[in-house]
LOPA-119632 format. One record per residue: residue number from 1; residue in one letter; x, y, z of N, C-alpha, C in turn. Coordinates in steps of 0.1 Angstrom, whole numbers, plus 5000, padded with zeros to 4 digits. Each point is the difference from the previous one (the first is absolute). Example, Ala and Ser with C-alpha at 12.3 -4.5 7.8 and 13.67 -1.06 7.14 Angstrom:
BEGIN
r seq = 1; type = A; nX = 5132; nY = 4943; nZ = 5078; caX = 4991; caY = 5012; caZ = 5000; cX = 5009; cY = 5012; cZ = 5000
r seq = 2; type = S; nX = 4996; nY = 5011; nZ = 4993; caX = 5009; caY = 5011; caZ = 5000; cX = 4992; cY = 5011; cZ = 5008
//
This chain:
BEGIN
r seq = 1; type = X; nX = 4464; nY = 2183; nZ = 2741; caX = 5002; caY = 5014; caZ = 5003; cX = 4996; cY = 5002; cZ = 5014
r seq = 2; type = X; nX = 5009; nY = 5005; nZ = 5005; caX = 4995; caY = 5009; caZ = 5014; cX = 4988; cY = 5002; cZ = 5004
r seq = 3; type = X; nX = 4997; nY = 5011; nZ = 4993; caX = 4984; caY = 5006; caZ = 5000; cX = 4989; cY = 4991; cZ = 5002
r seq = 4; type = X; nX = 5004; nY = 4990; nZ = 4993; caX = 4990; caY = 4985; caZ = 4997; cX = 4995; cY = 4995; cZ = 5010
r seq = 5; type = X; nX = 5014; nY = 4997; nZ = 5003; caX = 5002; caY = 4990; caZ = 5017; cX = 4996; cY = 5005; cZ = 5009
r seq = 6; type = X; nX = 4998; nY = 5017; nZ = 5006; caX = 4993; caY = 5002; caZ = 5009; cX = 4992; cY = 5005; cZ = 4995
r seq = 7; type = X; nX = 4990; nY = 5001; nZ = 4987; caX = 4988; caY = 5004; caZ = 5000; cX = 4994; cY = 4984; cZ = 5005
r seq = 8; type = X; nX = 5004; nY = 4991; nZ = 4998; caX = 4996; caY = 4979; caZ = 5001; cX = 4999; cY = 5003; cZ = 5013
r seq = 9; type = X; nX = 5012; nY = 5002; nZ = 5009; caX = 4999; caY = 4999; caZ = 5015; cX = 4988; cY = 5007; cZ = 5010
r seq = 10; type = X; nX = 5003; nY = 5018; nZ = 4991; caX = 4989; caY = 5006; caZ = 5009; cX = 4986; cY = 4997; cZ = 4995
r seq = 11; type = X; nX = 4998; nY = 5004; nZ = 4989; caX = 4986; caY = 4999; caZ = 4998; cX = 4994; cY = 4992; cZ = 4998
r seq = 12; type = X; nX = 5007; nY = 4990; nZ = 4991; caX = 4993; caY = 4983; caZ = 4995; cX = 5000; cY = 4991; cZ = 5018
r seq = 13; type = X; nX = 5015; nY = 4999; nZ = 5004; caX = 5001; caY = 4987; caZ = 5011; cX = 4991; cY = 5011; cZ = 5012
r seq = 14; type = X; nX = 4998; nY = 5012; nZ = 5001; caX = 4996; caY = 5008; caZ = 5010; cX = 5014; cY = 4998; cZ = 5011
r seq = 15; type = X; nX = 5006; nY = 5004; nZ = 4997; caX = 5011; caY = 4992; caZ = 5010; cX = 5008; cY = 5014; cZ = 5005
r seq = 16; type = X; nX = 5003; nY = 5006; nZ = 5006; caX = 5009; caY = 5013; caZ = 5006; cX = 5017; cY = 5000; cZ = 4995
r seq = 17; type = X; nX = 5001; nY = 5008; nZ = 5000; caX = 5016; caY = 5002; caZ = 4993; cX = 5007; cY = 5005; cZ = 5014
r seq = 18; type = X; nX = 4997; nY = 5004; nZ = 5004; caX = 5005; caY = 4996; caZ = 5017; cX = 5009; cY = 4990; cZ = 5005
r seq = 19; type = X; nX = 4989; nY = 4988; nZ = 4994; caX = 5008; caY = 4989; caZ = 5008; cX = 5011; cY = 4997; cZ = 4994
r seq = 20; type = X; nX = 5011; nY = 4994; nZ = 5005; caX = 5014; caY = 4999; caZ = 4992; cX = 4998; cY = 4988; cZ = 4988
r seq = 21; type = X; nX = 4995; nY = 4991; nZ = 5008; caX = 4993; caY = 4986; caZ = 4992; cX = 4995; cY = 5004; cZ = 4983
r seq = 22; type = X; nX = 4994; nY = 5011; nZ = 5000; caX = 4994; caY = 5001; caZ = 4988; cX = 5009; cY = 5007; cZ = 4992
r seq = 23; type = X; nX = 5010; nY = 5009; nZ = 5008; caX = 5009; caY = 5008; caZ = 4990; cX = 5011; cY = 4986; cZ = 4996
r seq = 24; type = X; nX = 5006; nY = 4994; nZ = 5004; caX = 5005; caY = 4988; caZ = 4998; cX = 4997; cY = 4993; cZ = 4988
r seq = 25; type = X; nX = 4983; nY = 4997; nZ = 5000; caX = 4994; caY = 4993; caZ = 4992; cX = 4998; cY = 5009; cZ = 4985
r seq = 26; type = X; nX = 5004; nY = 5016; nZ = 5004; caX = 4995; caY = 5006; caZ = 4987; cX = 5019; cY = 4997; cZ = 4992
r seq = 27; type = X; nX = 5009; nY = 5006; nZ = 5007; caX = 5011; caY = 4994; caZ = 4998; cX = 5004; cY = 4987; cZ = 4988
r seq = 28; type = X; nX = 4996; nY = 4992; nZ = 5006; caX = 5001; caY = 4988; caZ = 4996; cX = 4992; cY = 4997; cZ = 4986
r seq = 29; type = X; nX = 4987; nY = 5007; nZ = 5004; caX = 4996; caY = 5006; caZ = 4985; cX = 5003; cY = 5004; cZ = 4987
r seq = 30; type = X; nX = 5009; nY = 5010; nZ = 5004; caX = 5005; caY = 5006; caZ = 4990; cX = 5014; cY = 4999; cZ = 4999
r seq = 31; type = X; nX = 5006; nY = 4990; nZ = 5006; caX = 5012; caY = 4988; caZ = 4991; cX = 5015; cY = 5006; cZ = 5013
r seq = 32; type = X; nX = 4994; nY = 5005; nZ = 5014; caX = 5012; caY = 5006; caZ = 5010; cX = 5005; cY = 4989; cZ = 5005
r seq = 33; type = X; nX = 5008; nY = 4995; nZ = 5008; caX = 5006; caY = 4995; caZ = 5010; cX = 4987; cY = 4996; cZ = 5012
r seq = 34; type = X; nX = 4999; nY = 4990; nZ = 5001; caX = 4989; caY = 5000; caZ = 5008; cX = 5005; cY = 4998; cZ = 5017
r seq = 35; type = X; nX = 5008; nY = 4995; nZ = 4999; caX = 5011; caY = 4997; caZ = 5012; cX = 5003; cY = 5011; cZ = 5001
r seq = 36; type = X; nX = 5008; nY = 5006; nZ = 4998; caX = 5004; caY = 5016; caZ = 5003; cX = 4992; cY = 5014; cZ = 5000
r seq = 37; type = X; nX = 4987; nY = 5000; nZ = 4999; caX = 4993; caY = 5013; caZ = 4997; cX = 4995; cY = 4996; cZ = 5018
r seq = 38; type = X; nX = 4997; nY = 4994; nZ = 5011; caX = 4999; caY = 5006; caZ = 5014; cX = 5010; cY = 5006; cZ = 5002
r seq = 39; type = X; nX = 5015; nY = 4993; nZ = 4998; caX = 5014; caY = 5012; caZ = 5005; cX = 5001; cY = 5011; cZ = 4995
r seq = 40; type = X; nX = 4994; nY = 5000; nZ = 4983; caX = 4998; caY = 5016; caZ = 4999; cX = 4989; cY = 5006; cZ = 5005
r seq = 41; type = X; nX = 4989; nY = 4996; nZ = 5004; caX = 4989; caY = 5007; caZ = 5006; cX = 4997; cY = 5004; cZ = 5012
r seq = 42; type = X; nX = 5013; nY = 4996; nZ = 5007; caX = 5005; caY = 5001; caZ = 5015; cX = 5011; cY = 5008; cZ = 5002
r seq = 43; type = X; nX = 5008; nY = 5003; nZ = 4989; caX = 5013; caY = 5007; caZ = 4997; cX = 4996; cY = 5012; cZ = 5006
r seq = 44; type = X; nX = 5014; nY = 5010; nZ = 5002; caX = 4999; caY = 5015; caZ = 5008; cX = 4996; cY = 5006; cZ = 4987
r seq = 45; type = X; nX = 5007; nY = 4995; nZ = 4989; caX = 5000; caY = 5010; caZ = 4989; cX = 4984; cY = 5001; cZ = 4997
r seq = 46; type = X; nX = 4988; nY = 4988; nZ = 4997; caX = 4993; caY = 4999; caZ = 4997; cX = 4990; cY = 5010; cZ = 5009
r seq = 47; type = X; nX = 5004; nY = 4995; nZ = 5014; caX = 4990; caY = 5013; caZ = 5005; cX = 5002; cY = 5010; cZ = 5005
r seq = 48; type = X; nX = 5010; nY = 5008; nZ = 4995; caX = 5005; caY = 5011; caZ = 4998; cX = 4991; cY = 5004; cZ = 4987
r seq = 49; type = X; nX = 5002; nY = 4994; nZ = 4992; caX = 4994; caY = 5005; caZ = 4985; cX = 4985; cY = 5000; cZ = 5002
r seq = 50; type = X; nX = 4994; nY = 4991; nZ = 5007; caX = 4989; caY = 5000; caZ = 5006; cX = 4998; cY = 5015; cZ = 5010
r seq = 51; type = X; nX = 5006; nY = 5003; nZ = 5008; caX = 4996; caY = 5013; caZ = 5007; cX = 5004; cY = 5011; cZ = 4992
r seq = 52; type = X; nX = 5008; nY = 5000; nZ = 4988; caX = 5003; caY = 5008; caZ = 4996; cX = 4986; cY = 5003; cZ = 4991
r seq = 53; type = X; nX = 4993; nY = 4988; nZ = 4995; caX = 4991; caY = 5007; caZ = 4987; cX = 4986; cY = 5006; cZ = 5011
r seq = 54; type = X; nX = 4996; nY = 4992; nZ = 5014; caX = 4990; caY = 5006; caZ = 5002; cX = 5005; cY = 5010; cZ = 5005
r seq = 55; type = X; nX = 5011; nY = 5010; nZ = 5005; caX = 5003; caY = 5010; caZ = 5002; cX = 4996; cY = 5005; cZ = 4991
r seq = 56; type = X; nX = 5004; nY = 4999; nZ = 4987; caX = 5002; caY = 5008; caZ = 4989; cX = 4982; cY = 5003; cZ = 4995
r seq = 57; type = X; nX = 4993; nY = 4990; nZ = 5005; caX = 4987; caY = 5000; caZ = 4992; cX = 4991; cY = 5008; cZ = 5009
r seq = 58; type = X; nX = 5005; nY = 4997; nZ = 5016; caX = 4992; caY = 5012; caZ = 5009; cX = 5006; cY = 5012; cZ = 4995
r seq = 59; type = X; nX = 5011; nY = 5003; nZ = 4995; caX = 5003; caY = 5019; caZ = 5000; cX = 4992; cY = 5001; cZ = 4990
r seq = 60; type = X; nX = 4992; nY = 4987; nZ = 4989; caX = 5000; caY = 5008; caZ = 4987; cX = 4983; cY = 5001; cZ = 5006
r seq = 61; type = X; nX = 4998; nY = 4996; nZ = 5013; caX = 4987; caY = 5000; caZ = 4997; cX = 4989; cY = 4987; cZ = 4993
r seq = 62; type = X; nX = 5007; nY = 4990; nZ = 4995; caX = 4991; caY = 4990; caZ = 5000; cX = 4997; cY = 4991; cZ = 5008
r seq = 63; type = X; nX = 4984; nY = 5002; nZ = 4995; caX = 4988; caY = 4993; caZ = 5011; cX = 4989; cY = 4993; cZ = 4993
r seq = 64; type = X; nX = 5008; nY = 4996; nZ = 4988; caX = 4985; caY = 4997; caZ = 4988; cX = 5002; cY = 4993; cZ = 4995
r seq = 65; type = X; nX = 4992; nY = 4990; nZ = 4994; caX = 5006; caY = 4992; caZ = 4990; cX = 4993; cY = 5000; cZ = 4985
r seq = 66; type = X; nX = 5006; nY = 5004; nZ = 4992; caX = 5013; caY = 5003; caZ = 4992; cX = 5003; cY = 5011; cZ = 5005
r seq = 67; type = X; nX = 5018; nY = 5001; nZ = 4997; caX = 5005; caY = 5012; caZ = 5002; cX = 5011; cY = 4997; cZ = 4991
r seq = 68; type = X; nX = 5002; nY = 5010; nZ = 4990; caX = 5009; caY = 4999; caZ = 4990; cX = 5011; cY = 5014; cZ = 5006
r seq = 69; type = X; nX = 5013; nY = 4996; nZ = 4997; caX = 5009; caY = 5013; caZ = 5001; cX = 5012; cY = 4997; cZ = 4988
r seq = 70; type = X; nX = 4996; nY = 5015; nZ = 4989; caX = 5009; caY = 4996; caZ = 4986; cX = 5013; cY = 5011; cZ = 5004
r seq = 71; type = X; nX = 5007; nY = 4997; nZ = 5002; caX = 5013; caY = 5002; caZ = 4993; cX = 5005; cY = 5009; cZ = 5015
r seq = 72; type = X; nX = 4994; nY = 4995; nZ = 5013; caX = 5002; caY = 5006; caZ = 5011; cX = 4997; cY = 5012; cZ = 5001
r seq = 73; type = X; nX = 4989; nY = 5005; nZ = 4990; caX = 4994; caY = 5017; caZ = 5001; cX = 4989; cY = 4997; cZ = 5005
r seq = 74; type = X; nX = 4992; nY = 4993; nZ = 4987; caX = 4985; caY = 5002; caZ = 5003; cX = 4998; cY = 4986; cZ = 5006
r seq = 75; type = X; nX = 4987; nY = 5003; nZ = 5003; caX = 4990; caY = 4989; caZ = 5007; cX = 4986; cY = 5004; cZ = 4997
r seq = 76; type = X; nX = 4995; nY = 4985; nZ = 5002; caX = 4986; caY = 4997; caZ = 4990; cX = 4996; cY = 4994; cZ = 5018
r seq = 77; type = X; nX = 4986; nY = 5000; nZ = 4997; caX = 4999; caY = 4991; caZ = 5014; cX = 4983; cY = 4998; cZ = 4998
r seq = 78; type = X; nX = 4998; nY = 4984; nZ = 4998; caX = 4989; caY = 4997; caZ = 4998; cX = 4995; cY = 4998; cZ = 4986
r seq = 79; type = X; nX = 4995; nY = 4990; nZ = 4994; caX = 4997; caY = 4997; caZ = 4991; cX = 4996; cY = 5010; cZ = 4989
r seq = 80; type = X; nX = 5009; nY = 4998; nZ = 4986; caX = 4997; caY = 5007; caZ = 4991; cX = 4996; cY = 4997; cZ = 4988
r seq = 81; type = X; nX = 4996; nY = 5005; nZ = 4989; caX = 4992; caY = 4993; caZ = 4989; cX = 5015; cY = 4998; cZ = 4986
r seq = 82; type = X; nX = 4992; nY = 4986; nZ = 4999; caX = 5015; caY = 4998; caZ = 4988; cX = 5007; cY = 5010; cZ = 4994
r seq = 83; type = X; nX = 4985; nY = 5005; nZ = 4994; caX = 5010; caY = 5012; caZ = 4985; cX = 5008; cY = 5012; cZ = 5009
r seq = 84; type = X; nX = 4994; nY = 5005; nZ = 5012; caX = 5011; caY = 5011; caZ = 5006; cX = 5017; cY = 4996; cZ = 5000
r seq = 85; type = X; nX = 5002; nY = 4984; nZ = 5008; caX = 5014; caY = 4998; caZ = 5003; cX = 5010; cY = 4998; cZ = 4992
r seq = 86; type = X; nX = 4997; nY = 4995; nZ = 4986; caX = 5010; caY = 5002; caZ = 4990; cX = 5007; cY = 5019; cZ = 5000
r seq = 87; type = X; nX = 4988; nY = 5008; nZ = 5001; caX = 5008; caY = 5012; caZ = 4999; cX = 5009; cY = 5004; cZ = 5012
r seq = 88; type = X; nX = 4993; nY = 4996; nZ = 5009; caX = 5003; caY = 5004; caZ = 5013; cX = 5018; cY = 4990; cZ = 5005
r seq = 89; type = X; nX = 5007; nY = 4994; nZ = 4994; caX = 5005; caY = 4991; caZ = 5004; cX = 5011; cY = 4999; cZ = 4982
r seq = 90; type = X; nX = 4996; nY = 5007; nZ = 4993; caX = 5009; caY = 5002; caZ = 4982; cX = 5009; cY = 5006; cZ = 5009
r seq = 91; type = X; nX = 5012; nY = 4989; nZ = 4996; caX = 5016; caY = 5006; caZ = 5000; cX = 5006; cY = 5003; cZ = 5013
r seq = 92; type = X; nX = 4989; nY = 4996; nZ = 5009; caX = 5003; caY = 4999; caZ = 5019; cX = 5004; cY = 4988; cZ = 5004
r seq = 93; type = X; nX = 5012; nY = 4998; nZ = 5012; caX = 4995; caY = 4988; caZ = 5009; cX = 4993; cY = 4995; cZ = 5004
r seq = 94; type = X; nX = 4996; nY = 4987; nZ = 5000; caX = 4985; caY = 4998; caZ = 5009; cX = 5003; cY = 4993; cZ = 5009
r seq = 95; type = X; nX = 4994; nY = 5002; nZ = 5014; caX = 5001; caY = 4992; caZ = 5010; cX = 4984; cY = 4998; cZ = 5007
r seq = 96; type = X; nX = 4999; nY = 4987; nZ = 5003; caX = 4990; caY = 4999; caZ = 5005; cX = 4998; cY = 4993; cZ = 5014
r seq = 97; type = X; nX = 4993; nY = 5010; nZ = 5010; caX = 4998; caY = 4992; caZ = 5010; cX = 4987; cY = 4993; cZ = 5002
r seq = 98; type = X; nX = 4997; nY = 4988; nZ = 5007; caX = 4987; caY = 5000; caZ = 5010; cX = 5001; cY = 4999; cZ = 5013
r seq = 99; type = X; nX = 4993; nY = 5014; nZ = 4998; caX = 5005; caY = 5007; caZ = 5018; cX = 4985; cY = 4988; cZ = 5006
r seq = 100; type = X; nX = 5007; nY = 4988; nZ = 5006; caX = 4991; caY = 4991; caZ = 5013; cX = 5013; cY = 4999; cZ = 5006
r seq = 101; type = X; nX = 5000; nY = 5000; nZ = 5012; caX = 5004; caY = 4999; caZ = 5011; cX = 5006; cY = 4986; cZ = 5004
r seq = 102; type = X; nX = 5014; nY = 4992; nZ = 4991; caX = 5002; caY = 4990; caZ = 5001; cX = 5012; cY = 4998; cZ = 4997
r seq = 103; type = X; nX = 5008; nY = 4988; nZ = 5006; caX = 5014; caY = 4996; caZ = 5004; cX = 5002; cY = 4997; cZ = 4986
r seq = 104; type = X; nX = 4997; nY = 5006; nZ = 4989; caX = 5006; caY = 4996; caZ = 4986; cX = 5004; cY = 5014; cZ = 4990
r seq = 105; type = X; nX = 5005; nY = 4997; nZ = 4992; caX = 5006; caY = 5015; caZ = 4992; cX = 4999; cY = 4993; cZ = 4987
r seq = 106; type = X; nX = 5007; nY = 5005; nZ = 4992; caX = 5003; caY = 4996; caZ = 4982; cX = 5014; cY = 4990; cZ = 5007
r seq = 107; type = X; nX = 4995; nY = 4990; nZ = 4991; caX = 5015; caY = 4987; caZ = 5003; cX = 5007; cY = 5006; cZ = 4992
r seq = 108; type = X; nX = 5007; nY = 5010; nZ = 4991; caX = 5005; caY = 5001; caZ = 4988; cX = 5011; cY = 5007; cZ = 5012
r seq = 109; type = X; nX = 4993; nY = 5011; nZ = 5012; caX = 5008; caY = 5004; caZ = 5009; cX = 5009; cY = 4990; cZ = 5011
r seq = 110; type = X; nX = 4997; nY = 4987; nZ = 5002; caX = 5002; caY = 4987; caZ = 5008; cX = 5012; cY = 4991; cZ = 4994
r seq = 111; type = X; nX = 4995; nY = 5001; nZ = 4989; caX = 5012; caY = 4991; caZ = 4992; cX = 5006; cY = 5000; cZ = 4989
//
C-alpha cells in the first residue's frame, strides 16, 4: 500500500520524499514501473499537478499538519479525536492532505 511505503521511507528510513531516489523506491514498492516513474516524475503533466495542488492548498490556507478537506466544503486542520471524524466525514468525500512542503503528492494522482 502507498501509505505504507512512505510512512517506511519518511519516518522509519528518516529519508525525505523530496529526493526523487526515494519516490522511485516507494514506487517500486508498491508493485509501479520502476524504470518509468523518473519520466513520470519529470513529466509536464506531473508538475503541473504538482503546482496545481500546492496552489490549491495555499488558497485553502493550509499550513498544518493534518489537514483534512471533505467533500471540497469543509476543512478540519490539525489533529482530531477518533470518535469526532466518523461524524464529521458520514456520507462526505474525504481527502486528505499532509500539508509539508514537499516534491510529492498522493501517487494515485501520478499514475
Amino acid at each position: 500500500m502507498a501509505s505504507e511505503a512512505i510512512f517506511k521511507v519518511y519516518f522509519i528510513e528518516n529519508s525525505l520524499l523530496s529526493e526523487q531516489v526515494n519516490l522511485v523506491e516507494i514506487a517500486k514498492q508498491i508493485g509501479l514501473n520502476e524504470s518509468q516513474t523518473p519520466e513520470i516524475l519529470n513529466s509536464d503533466r506531473c508538475k503541473q499537478e504538482i503546482s496545481d495542488d500546492e496552489e490549491k492548498a495555499y488558497k485553502m490556507g493550509i499550513s498544518a499538519v493534518s489537514f483534512f478537506i471533505i467533500d471540497d466544503k469543509f476543512s478540519i486542520s490539525g489533529a482530531q479525536g477518533t470518535p469526532d471524524m466518523p461524524e464529521v466525514i458520514k456520507g462526505q468525500k474525504l481527502f486528505f492532505y499532509i500539508a509539508i512542503k514537499l516534491y510529492t503528492y498522493t501517487f494515485a494522482d501520478v499514475f
